[in-house]
Backbone as ProteinMPNN parsed JSONL, in Angstrom:
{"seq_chain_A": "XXXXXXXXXXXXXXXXXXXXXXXXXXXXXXXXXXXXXXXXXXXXXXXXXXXXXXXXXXXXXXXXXXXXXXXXXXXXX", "coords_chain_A": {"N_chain_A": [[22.013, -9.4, 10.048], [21.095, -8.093, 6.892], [20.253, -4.887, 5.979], [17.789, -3.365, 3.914], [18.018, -1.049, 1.561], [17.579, 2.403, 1.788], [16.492, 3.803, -0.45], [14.908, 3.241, -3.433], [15.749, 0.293, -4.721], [15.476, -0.804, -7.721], [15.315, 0.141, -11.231], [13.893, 1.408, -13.978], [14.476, 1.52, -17.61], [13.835, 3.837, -20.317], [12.81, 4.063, -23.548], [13.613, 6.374, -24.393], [15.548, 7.248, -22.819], [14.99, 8.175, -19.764], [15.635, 7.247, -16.686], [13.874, 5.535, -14.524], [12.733, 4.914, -11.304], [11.957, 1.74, -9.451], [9.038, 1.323, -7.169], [7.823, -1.623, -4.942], [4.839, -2.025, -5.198], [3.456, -3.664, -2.415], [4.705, -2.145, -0.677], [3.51, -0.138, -0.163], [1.329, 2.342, 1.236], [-1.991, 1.124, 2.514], [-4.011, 2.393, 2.495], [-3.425, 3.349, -0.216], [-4.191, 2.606, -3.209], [-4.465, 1.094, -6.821], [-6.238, 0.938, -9.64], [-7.038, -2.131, -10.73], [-4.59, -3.075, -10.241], [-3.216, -5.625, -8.333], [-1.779, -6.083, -4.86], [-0.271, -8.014, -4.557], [0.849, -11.023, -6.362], [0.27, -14.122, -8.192], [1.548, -17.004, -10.045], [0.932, -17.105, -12.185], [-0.823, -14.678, -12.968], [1.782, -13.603, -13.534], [2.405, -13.884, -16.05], [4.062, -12.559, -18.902], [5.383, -10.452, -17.916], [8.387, -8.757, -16.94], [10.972, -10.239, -14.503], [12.507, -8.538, -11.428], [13.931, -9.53, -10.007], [15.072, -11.177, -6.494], [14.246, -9.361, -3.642], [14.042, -7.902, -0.548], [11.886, -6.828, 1.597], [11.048, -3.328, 2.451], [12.01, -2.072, 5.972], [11.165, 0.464, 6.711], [8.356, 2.428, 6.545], [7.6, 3.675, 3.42], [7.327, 7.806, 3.109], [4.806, 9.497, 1.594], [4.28, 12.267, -0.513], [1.303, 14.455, -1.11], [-0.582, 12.33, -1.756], [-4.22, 11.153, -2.085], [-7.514, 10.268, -1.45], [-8.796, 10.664, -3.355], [-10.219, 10.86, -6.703], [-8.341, 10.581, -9.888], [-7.377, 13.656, -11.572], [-9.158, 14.138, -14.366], [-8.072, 13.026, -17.995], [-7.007, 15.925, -20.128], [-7.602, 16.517, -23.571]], "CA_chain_A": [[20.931, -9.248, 9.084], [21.122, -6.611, 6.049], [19.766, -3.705, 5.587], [17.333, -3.063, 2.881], [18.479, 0.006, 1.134], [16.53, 3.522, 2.108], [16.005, 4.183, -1.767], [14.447, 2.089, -4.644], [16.826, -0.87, -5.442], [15.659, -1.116, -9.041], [14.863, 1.119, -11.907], [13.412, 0.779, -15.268], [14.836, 2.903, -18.42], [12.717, 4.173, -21.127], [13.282, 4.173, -24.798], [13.79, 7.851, -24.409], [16.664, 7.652, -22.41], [14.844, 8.369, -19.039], [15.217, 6.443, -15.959], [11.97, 5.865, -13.336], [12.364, 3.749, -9.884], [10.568, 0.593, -8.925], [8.701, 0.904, -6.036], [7.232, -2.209, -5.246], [3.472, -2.203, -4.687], [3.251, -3.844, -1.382], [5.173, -1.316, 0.601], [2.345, 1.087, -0.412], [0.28, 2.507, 2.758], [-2.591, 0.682, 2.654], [-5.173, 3.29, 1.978], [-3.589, 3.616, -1.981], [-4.757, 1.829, -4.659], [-4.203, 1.418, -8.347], [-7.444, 0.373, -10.374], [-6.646, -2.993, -11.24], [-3.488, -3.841, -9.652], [-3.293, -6.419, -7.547], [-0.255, -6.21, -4.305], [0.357, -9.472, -4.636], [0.566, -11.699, -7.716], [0.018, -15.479, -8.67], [2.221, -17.304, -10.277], [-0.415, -16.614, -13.547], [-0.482, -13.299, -13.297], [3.017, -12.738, -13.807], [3.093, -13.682, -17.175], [4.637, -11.381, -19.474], [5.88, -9.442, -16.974], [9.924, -9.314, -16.684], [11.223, -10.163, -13.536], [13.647, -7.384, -11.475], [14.762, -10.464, -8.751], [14.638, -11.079, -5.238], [14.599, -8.337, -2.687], [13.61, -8.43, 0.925], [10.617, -5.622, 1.896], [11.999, -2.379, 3.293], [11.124, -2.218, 7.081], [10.849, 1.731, 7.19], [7.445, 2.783, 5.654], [7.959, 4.837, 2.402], [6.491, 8.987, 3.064], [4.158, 9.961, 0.486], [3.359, 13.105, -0.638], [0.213, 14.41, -2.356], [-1.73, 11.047, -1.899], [-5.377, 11.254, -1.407], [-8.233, 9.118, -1.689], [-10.022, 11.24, -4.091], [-10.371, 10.424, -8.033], [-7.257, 11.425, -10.644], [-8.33, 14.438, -12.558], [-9.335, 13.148, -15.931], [-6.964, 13.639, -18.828], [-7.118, 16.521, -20.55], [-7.536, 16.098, -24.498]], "C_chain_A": [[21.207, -8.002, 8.239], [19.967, -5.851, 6.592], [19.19, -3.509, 4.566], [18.166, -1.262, 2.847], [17.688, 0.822, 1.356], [16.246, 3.797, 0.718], [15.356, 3.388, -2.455], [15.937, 1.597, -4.58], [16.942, -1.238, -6.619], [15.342, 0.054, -9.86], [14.331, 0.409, -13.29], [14.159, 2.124, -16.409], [14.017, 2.774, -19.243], [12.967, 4.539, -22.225], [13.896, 5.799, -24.851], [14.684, 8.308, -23.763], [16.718, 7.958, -20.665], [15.373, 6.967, -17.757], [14.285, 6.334, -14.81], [12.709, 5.087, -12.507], [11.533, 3.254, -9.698], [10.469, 0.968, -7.661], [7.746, -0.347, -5.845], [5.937, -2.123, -3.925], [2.95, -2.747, -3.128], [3.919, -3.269, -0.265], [4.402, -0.151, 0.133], [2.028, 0.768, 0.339], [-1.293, 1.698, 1.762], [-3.864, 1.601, 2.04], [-4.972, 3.296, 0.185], [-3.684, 2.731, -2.911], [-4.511, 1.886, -6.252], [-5.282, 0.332, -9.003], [-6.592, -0.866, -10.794], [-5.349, -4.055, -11.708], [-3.668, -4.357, -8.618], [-1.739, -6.388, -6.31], [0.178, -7.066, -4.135], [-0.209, -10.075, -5.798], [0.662, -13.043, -8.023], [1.035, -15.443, -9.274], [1.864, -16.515, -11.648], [-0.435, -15.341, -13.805], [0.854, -12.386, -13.704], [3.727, -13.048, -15.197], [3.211, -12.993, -18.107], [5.37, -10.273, -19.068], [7.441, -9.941, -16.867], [10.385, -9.118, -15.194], [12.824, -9.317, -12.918], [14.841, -8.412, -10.219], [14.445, -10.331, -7.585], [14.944, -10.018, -4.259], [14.062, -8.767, -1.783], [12.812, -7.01, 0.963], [11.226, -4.917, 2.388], [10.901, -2.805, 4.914], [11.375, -1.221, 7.65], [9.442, 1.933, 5.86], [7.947, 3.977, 4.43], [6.836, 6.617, 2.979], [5.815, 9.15, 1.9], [3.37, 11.04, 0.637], [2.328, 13.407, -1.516], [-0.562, 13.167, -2.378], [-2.585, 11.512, -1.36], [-5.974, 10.425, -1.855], [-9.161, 9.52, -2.93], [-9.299, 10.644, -5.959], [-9.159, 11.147, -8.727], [-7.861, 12.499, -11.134], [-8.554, 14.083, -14.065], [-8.476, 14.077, -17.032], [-7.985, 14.922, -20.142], [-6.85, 16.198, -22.422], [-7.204, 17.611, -25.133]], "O_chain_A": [[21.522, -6.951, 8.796], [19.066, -6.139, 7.381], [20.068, -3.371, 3.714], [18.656, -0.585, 3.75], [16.576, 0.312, 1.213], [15.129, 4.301, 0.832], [15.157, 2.406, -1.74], [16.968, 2.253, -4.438], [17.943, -1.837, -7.012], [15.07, 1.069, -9.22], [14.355, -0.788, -13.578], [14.318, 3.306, -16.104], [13.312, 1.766, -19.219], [13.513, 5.641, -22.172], [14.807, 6.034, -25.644], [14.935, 9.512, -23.811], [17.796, 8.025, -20.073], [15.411, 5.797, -18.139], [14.049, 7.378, -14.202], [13.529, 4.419, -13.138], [10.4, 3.734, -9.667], [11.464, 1.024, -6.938], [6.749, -0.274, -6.564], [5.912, -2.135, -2.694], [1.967, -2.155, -2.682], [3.82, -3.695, 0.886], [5.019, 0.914, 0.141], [2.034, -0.404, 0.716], [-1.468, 1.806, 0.549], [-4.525, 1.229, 1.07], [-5.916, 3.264, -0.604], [-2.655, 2.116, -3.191], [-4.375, 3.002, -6.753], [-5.167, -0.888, -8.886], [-5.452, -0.644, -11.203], [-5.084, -4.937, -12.526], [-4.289, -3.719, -7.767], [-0.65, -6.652, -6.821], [1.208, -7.089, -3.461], [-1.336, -9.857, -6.243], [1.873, -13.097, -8.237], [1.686, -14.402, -9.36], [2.439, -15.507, -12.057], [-0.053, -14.906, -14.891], [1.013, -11.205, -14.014], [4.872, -12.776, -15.559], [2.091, -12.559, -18.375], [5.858, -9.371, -19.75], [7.774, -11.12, -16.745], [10.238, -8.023, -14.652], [13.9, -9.342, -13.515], [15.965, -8.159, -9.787], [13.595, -9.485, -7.31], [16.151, -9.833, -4.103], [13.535, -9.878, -1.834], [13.255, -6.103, 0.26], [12.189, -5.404, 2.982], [9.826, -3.384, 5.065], [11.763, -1.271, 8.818], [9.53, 1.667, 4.661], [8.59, 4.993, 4.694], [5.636, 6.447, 3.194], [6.528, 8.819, 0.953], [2.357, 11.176, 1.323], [2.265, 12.822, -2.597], [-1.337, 13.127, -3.334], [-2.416, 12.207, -0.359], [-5.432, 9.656, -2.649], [-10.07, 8.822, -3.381], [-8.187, 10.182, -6.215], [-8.866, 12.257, -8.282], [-9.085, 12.376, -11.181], [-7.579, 13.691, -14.705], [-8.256, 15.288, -17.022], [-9.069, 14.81, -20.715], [-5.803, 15.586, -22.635], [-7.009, 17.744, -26.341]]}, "name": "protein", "num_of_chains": 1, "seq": "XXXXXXXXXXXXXXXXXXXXXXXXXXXXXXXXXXXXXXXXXXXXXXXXXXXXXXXXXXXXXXXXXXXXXXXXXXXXX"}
C-alpha cells in the first residue's frame, strides 16, 4: 500500500507569481470550520471549480497552529 505524502500534494499559483498549498478540507480537525464551506461536495457543487485529481486522505492528522474557535478579527479598513 502507498504512502500518502507527509506534505500537501498539490499547490495552486497566483497571478503574482506566488505559490500556496492545497490542503484538502476534510483532513481538517473537526472542531474548524470555514463559513460556508462544505467538507464534502456534490457532484453540483463542484461546478466551476477546477479539479486537482485523485488523491487518497493522509492517515497522519495534520498539527495546527493558532486555531481557535473564536471569531476572525474583522478587517481592518
Amino acid at each position: 500500500m502507498d504512502r500518502p505524502p507527509r506534505g500537501p500534494g498539490f499547490i495552486c499559483a497566483r497571478p503574482e507569481g506566488n505559490f500556496t498549498p492545497l490542503v484538502p478540507f476534510d483532513e481538517f480537525p473537526p472542531n474548524i470550520s470555514i463559513r460556508g464551506v462544505s467538507r464534502i461536495l456534490t457532484p453540483a457543487q463542484t461546478q466551476g471549480m477546477t479539479s486537482c485529481g485523485m488523491a487518497r486522505a493522509r492517515t497522519e492528522p495534520w498539527a495546527f497552529e493558532g486555531a481557535s474557535t473564536l471569531a476572525p478579527p474583522a478587517k481592518m479598513i
